[in-house]
C-alpha positions in Angstrom: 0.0 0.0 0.0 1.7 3.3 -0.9 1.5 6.2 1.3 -1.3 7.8 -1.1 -3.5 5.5 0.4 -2.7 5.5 3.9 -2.8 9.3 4.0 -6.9 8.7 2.6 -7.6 6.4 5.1 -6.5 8.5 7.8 -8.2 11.5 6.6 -11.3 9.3 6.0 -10.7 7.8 9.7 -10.7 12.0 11.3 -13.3 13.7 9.2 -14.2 11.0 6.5 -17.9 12.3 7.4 -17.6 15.7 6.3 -15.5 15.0 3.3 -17.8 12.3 2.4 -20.6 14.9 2.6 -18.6 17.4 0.6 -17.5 15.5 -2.0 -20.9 13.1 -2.4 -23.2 16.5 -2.2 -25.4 15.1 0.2 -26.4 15.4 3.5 -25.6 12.6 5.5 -26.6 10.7 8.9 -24.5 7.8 9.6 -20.9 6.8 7.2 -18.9 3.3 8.1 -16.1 1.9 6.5 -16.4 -1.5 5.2 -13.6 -3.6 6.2 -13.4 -6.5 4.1 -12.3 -9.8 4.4 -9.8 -10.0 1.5 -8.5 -8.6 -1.8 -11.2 -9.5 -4.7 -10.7 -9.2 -8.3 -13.3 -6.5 -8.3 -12.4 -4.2 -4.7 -8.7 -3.7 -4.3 -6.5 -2.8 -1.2 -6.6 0.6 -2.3 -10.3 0.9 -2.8 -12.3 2.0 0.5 -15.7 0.6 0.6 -17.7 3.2 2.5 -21.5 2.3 3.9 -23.3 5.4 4.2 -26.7 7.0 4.8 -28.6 9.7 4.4 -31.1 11.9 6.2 -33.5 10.6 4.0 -32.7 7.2 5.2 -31.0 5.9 1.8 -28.4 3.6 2.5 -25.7 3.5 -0.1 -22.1 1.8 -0.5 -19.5 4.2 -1.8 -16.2 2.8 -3.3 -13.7 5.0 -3.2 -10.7 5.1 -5.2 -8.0 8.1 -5.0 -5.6 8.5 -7.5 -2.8 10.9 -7.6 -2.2 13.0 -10.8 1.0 11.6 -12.6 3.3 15.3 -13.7 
């Protein structure tokens, strides 16, 4: 795992609500991050399943999946 993605899951692990809010444009209740079990061909290590839901009760799972911008 390269330090990209342990910088994200810190940040999502200290105000992962808010910028989950921000960046998703809605308003939420509750957000969770899905650990999971294993790597899968489909949800890498890099990849952060996020269970959220809003104040319209929705529940929705997020994938995130941050990239850095190659210069």
């Amino acid at each position: 795992m390269g330090s990209y993605d342990v910088a994200m899951k810190v940040i999502l692990s200290h105000c992962g609500h808010a910028a989950l809010e921000y960046f998703l444009g809605l308003e939420l209740e509750a957000s969770e991050i899905v650990a999971l079990p294993q790597e899968t061909a489909s949800v890498r290590r890099s990849d952060v399943p996020v269970r959220v839901r809003t104040r319209e009760v929705r529940v929705l799972l997020v994938l995130l999946e941050v990239q850095r911008k190659s210069t």
